[in-house]
N, C-alpha and C positions, 0 to 999 in steps of 0.2 A: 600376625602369624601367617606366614608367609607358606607355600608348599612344602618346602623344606621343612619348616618344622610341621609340617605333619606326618611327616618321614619317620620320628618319633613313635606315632602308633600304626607302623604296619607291621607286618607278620603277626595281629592280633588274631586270625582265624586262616585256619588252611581251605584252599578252595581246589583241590585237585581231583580231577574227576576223570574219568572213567566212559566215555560213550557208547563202546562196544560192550560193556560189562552187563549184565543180568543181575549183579548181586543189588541188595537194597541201597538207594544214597543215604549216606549220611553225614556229610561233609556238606554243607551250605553253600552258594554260590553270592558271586558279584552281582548284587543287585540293587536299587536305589528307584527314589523317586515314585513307587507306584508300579515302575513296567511289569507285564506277566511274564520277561522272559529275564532269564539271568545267565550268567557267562563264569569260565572256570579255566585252570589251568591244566592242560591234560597231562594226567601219569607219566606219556608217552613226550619225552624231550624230542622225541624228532617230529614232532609235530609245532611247527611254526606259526600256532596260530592261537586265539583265546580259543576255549575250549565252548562248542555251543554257537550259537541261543538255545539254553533250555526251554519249551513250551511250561512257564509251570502252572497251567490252569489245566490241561492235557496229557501234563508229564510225561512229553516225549521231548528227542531232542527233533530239533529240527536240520541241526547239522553238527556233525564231528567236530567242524571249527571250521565255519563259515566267510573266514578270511585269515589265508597263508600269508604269508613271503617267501618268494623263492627268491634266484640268482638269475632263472632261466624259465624260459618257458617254458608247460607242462610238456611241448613236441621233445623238448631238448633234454638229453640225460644233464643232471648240474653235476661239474666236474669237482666242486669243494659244496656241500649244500650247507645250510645254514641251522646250526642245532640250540637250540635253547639253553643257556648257560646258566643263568639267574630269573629271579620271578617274585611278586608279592601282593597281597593284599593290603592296599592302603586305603581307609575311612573314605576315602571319595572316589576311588580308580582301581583298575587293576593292572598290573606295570609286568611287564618283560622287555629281556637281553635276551638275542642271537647273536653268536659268532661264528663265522668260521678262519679261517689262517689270514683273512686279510680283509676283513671285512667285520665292522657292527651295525646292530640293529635295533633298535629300543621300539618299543609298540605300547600304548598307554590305552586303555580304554576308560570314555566316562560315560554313566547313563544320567544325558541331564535331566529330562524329562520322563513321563510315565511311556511313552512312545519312541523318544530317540538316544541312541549311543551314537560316540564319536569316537574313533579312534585314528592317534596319532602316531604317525610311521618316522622316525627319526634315522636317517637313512647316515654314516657317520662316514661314509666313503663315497670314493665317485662313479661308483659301479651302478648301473640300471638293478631296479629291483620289477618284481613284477610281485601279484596277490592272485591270489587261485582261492577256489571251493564250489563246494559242492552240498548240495540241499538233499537231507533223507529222503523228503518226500515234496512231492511239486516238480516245476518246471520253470525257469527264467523266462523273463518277456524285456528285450531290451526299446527302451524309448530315451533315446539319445544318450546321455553320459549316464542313466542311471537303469540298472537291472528291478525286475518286480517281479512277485508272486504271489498267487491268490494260492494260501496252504489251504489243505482238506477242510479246514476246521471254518474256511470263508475269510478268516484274516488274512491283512494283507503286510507282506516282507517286500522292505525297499533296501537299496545298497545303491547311495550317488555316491559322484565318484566326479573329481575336478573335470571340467570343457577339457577334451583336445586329446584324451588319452584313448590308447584304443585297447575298445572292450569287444572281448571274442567270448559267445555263450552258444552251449549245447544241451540242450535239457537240462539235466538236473545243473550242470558244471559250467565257468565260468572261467576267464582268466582277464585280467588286465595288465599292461604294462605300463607302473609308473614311472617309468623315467626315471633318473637322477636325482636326486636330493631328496628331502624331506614329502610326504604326504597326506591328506587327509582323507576319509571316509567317514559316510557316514550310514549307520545302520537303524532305519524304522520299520517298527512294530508297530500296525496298528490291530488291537486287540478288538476294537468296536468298529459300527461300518464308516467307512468314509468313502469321496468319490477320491475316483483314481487317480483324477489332474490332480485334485487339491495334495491328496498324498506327496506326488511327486514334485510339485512345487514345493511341501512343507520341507520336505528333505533337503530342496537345494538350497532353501532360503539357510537350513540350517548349515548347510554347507558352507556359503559363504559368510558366517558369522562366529566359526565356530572356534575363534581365539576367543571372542567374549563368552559364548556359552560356556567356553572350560572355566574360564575366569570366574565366573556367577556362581559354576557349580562349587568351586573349591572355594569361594566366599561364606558359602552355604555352610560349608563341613567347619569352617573355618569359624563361625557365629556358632553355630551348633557346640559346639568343643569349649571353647574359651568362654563364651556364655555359662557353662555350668563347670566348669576348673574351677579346684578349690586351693588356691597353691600353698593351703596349710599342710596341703595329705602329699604322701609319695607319689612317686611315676607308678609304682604297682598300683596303688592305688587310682590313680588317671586311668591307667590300662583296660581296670578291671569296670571303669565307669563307661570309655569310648570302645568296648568290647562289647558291652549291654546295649550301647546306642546304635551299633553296626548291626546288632541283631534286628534291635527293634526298625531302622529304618529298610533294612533287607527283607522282612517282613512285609512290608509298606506294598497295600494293593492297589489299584487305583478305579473309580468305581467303571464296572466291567456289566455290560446284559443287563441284570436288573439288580442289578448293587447300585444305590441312585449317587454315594458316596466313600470316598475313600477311607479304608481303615487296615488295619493290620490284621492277618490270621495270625491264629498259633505257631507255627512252625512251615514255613515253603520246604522245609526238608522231608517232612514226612507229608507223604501222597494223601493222607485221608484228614487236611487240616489246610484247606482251601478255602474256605470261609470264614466268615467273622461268628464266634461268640459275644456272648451277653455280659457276663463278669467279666470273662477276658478284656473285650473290649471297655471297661469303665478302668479295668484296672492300666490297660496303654494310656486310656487317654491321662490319667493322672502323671505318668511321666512325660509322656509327650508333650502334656502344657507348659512343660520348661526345657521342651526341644525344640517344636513345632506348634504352637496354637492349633494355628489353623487345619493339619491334621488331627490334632486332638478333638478339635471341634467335627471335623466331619466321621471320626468315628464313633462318636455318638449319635449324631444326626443317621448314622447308616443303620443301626439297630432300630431308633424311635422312626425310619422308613417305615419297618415293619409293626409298628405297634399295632393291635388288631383294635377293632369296635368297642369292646369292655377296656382297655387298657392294658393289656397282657404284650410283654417282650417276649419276642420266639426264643427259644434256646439258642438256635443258631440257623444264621443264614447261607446264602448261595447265591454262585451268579444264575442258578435257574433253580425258580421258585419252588419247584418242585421236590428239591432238596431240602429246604426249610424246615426243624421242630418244631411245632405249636404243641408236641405233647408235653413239652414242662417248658419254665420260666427258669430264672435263676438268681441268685442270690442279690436283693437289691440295693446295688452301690452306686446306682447312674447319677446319684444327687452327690455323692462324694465327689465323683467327677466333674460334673462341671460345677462345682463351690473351687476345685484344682485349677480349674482354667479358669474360672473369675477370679482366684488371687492371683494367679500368672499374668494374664494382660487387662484386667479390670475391664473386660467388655460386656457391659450390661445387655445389650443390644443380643448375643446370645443366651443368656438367663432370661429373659424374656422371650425368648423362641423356645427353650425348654420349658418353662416354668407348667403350663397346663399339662402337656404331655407326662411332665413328671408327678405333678400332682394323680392325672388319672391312674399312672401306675402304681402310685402308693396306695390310692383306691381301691384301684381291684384286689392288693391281696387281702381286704378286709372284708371285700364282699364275696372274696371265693375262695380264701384259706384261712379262713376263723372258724371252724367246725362248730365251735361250741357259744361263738359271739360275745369270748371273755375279752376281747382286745389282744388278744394273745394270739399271733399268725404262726400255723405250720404248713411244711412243705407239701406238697401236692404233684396233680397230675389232671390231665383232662382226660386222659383216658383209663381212669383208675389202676394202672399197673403203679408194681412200686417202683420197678427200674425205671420208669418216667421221674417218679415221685424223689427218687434218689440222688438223681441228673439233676432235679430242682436246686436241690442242695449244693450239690457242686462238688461230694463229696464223695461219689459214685457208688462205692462201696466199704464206707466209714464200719468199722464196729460197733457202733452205736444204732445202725440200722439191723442188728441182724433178729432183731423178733419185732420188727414193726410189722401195722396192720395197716389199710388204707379203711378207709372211712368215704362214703358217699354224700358230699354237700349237696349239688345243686347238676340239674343236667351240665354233663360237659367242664363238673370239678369234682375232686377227689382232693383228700386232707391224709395224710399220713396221722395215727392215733398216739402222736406225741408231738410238743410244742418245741423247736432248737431252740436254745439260748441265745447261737446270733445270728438267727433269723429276726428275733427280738431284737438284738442290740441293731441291728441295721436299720430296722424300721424307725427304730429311737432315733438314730444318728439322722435319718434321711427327714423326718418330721423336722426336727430342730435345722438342718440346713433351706429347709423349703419353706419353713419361718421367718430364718434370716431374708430367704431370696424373695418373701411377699413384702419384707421391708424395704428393700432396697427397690424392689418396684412399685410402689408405694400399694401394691393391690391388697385385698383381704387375703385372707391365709385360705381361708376355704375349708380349714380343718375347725377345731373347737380349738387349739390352743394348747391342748390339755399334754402331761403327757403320759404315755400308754402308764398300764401296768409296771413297777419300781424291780430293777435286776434283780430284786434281792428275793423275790421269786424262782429264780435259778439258782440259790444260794444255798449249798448244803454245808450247813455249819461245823458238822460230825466230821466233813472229809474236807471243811476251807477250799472249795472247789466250784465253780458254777459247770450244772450238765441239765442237759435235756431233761423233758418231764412227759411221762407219759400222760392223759383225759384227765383221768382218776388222779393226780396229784402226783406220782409214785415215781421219786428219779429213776434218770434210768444211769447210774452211776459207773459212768466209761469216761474215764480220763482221755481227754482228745480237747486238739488246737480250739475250738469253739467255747472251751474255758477260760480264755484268758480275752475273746472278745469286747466283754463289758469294759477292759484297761483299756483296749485300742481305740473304743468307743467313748471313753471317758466318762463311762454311766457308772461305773464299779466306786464303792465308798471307799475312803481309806484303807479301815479294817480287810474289807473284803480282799482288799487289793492287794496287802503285804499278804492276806493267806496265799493268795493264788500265786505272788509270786514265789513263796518258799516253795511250792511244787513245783513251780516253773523248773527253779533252779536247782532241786533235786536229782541227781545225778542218776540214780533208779528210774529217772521219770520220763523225763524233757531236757536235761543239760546233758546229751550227749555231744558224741566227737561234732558232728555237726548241729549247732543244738535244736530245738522244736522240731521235733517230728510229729506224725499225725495218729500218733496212738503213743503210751506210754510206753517206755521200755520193760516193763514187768508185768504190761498185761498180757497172761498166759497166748493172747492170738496175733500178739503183735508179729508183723513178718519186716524181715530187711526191705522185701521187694514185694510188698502187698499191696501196692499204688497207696490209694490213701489208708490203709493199715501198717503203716511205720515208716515210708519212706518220705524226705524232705520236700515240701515243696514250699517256695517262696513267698508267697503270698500270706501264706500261715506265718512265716518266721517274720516276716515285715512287720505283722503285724503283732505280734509276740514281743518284738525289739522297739516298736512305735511306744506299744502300751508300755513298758519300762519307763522309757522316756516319758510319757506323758505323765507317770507318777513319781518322776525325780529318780530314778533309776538310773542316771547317764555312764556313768561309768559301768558301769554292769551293761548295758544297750554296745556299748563302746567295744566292751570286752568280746562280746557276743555274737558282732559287726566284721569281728576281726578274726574271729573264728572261721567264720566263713569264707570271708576272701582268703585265708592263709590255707585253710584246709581242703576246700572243693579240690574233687581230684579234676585238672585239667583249666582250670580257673582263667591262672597265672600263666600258663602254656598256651597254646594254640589250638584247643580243641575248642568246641562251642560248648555255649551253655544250655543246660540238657531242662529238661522238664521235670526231671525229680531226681533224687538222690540218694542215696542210701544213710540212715544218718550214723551207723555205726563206722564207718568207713570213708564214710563223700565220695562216693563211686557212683558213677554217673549210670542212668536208669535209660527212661524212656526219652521222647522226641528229642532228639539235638536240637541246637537253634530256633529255643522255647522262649514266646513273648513273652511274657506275662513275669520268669522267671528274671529275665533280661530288665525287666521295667520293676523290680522290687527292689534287682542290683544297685540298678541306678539310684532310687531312692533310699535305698540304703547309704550312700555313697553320700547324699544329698546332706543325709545328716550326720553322719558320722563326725563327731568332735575329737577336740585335740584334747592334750591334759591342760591347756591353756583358755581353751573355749570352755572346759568344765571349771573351772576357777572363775 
C-alpha cells in the first residue's frame, strides 16, 4: 500500500480553521504522533500557508500560519500572488495546491514525531518562491540556517531551513528565500525542556533525513490501515474504521511535565479535555492494542503513574499535578485492558509490570466501597459528596442516581446507599482476568479464588431485567445500559440473558433509531439531550452489541452494527465523531472528535460479520 492508495481515505475529516475567530473550535486539527501542537487549513484561501501551530495544552495559536509561500518578497507588492486552490486531510499528512496564472505549488505537511513536522514545498515552475510568517507571540533568534523561539509558555519553536538560503527576521516576522525548485523545512516543538544546541541540531539532523522520516511515517499509517482492513466489509465501512483511527491517533499526547507517559485525552477539540481519564483511558487502550501496542501499553502505565498508597486510580490526570481528581475512582476495566494487549502481541513481560498494581486496585474497592462487607462493591467518593460518588460511576447523572444517599465507610471513603450491577459484573470480569494473568505468571492469585456474589442478585424476574439495589435489598427499578452488562461480561445465564435481550430489543425500550441509549425510551424522564439520561454513547452500545454476540446473537449484533454506521448523522460525511448522540435522531451532541466513541467504532468495525462469516 503505497501513498497513493492512501489517497483512498482522505477528505475523511474537515480540518479548516479559523485564527482570528472567537467563536468555539470544533473542527479537529492535523495532528499525529503525541505533538501538543496541531495544524489546519485556514477558511481564508488567500492564505498560503498550513493554518497554525495550534498550542493545544495552552489553546492559543501560536501563529495564523507560520509558513507562507509567496512569489516575492514581503518588501515587494506580488504582481499575480498565489491562492489556494485545492486541500485535504490525509490519515498521515496534510496536503495543499497553490496556483496562480502560471505557476503551481503543492505543500505536504507530516508530524513524524511527538516534537517534529516537516513540510514539503513542491515548487512545479521555474520561478523563485520565497516562505514568510509571523509568530502571535514571541520573537525569532536566528543561528545560522535555522530561526528559534523561547514562547511565554518556556517551550521552545524551531524552523531549519536548507545551508545557503538567505533568512531575513524581525521580531515576531521572518522571510526566507527558497530559490527555485522544490524545498524542505522543518518545524519543532519542544513541549518539555531541552538545551538549545541539542534543539537545533535535532532539527537539522531531521532536516537532512527527511525523505526517510516521510517514508517511516507513511509506513506507519500504512501498517496501521491494512493491519486491521477487513476486505470482507465495504470502503464505507474501511472509512468509518480509518476515520475512528485519525481520531484516536490525533488525540495521541505525548508524555508532557508530569505525565510520565503517553496516552490519549478525550477530545484535543474541546479546551476542558486535556488530560487523560481512567475508563477512558482502559477503554483506548483496548483499541489501540491492534493499532499501536506500545501506546496502548503506555496509556495505562500513565494512570497506574498515579496510583496512590491504598491503590485508588485518580479520576483524571494532568500535565500539572495539581489538576488531578483523587475525589472519585472509576469504573474498573484496566484488567480488560491489558488481557486486549496481551492477546494482541502476547507480551507477558508487560502483565507482569501490571499484574500487582492491578491486583492492589481490585483491592482497594473491597476495602473502601463494600459498605456493608457483602462482597458486593458500590460507587463512592473520598470526599462524601454524591457528584464525586457519581463521576465514580461514569455515569454522571444516570436516573438511577436521582434519590441516592452517600453512606460513611472509613476516613477519607464514602459508599453510595445502593450496590450497581456493573460495578459488579466488572469486578467479576477483572477477578477472572487477574486469575488467568496469576497463571500465565505462574504466581499465586492472591485472592481466594472464589467468585464474588452470582448476577443473579441483580436479577429481577417480575421485569427480566438486571438493575441496581439499594442496602436493604430493594431494586431500584430503572431500565438503563448497566442491564445488559452481565451479557458483556458473560456472567448472565441463558435464561437471564434472552430476558434481557427481549427488552434490549424492545422498540419502546432500547431498539431505537440509533439503538442502546442510556435510559429507556418510555421512562417518563428520559431526555434526547440529557447526557447520560437518553442520549447515545458508545461505550454503552459496544457493549450491548458485544453482549449479543457473546450469547449467539450475531445477526441481530450485525444488524445493530449497521445501524449505526448507516444512521449517525455525519458518520459517513466529514464531520467528526462526537461524544454522544441523540438516539432518536443520531444527531450529534457534545465533544467532536471523542476518543473513546472513536475506539468502540473501531471495535465495532473489528467484529462485524458478513452473512458468510455468520454461516
Amino acid at each position: 500500500m503505497k501513498t497513493s492508495q492512501l489517497d483512498n481515505y482522505g477528505g475523511l475529516l474537515q480540518v479548516e480553521q479559523k485564527p482570528e475567530g472567537s467563536s468555539r473550535r470544533t473542527k479537529p486539527f492535523y495532528t499525529d504522533r503525541g505533538a501538543w501542537i496541531g495544524f489546519g487549513i485556514h477558511e481564508d484561501k488567500q492564505v498560503t500557508g498550513f493554518c497554525g501551530p495550534f498550542d493545544l495544552d495552552a489553546r492559543s495559536w501560536l501563529s495564523n500560519a507560520i509558513i507562507q509561500i509567496r512569489t516575492t518578497s514581503m518588501k515587494e507588492k506580488e504582481e499575480f500572488s498565489l491562492t489556494r486552490d485545492s486541500s485535504c486531510y490525509y490519515p498521515d499528512r496534510l496536503w495543499m495546491r497553490l496556483r496562480n496564472q502560471d505557476m503551481e505549488v503543492e505543500q505536504t505537511i507530516k508530524l513524524v514525531s511527538s516534537t517534529t513536522a516537516i513540510l514539503h514545498v513542491r515548487n512545479k515552475s521555474s520561478k523563485i518562491l520565497w516562505a514568510c510568517g509571523e509568530l502571535s507571540r514571541g520573537i525569532w533568534n536566528l543561528d545560522g540556517n535555522t530561526l528559534w523561539s523561547k514562547l511565554p509558555t518556556g517551550e521552545l519553536l524551531i524552523l531549519a531551513f536548507k545551508d545557503r538560503l538567505k533568512i531575513y527576521s524581525d521580531q515576531s516576522k521572518y522571510e526566507v528565500c527558497l530559490d527555485k525548485g522544490d524545498a524542505d523545512i522543518v518545524l519543532a516543538h519542544y513541549a518539555n525542556p531541552i538545551d538549545l544546541k541539542k534543539a537545533i541540531s535535532d532539527a537539522n539532523v531531521a532536516l537532512q533525513h527527511i525523505k526517510q522520516l516521510s517514508g517511516q511515517h507513511t509506513d506507519r499509517w500504512t501498517k496501521y490501515i491494512m493491519t486491521n482492513i477487513r476486505p470482507e466489509l465495504t470502503m464505507k465501512e474501511h472509512r468509518i474504521m480509518v476515520k475512528s483511527m485519525i481520531t484516536l491517533m490525533s488525540n495521541w499526547r505525548s508524555a508532557k511535565k508530569e505525565l510520565k507517559h503517553d496516552g490519549v485525552v478525550p477530545s484535543h477539540v474541546a479546551d476542558y479535555f486535556v488530560g487523560f481519564w481512567a475508563w477512558d483511558s482502559w477503554k483506548h487502550a483496548v483499541a489501540l492494542a491492534h493499532i499501536d501496542p506500545t501506546l496502548a501499553k503506555n496509556q495505562v502505565r500513565a494512570m497506574f503513574d498515579f496510583q496512590d498508597s491504598v491503590g485508588m486510580i485518580a479520576d483524571c490526570i494532568y500535565t500539572d499535578h495539581r489538576e488531578n481528581n483523587y475525589r472519585d475512582s472509576k469504573p474498573p476495566l484496566a484488567a480488560w485492558a491489558v488481557n486486549e494487549i496481551y492477546e494482541a502481541d502476547h507480551d507477558l513481560t508487560f502483565v507482569r509490570e501490571m499484574y500487582d498494581k492491578l491486583i492492589k486496585y481490585h483491592n482497594w474497592w473491597f476495602q473502601y466501597r463494600d459498605h456493608n462487607k457483602n462482597g458486593i462493591c458500590e460507587y463512592g467518593a473520598t470526599d462524601g459528596t454524591l457528584e464525586a460518588a457519581k463521576w465514580e460511576s461514569g455515569m454522571d447523572n444516570a436516573i438511577r442516581y436521582d434519590s441516592t444517599e452517600m453512606l460513611y465507610n472509613r476516613e477519607g471513603a464514602w459508599s453510595m446507599n445502593q450496590e450497581s450491577v456493573e460495578l459488579h459484573a466488572y469486578l467479576e470480569l477483572e477477578r477472572r482476568y487477574l486469575a488467568r494473568f496469576s497463571a500465565l505468571l505462574h504466581v499465586p492469585f492472591g485472592q481466594s479464588g472464589k467468585p464474588y456474589p452470582a448476577m443473579d442478585y441483580f436479577f429481577n424476574k417480575e421485569k427480566g431485567y438486571y438493575f441496581d439495589r439499594k442496602l436493604d435489598g430493594e431494586f431500584i427499578v430503572c431500565f438503563g445500559p448497566e442491564g445488559w452488562s452481565p451479557l458483556w461480561t458473560g456472567l448472565a445465564d441463558a435464561q437471564q440473558a434472552q430476558a434481557v435481550i427481549h427488552v434490549m430489543q424492545d422498540s419502546a425500550k432500547f431498539a431505537s433509531f440509533i439503538p442502546f441509549p442510556t435510559a429507556a425510551l418510555d421512562n417518563p424522564k428520559f431526555m434526547d439531550r440529557g447526557y447520560w439520561r437518553g442520549p447515545i454513547w458508545f461505550d454503552q452500545v459496544y457493549f450491548a452489541i458485544s453482549g449479543l454476540r457473546k450469547y449467539g446473537y450475531e445477526e441481530e449484533a450485525d444488524m445493530y452494527t449497521k445501524q449505526v454506521f448507516e444512521r449517525l448523522d455525519g458518520l459517513s460525511t466529514n464531520e467528526p465523531i462526537h461524544e454522544n448522540y441523540e438516539a432518536r435522531t443520531g444527531k450529534r451532541l457534545k465533544a467532536p472528535h471523542f476518543s473513546w466513541s472513536a475506539a468502540h467504532l473501531f471495535m465495532l468495525y473489528k467484529e462485524l460479520k458478513t452473512t458468510s462469516q455468520r454461516k
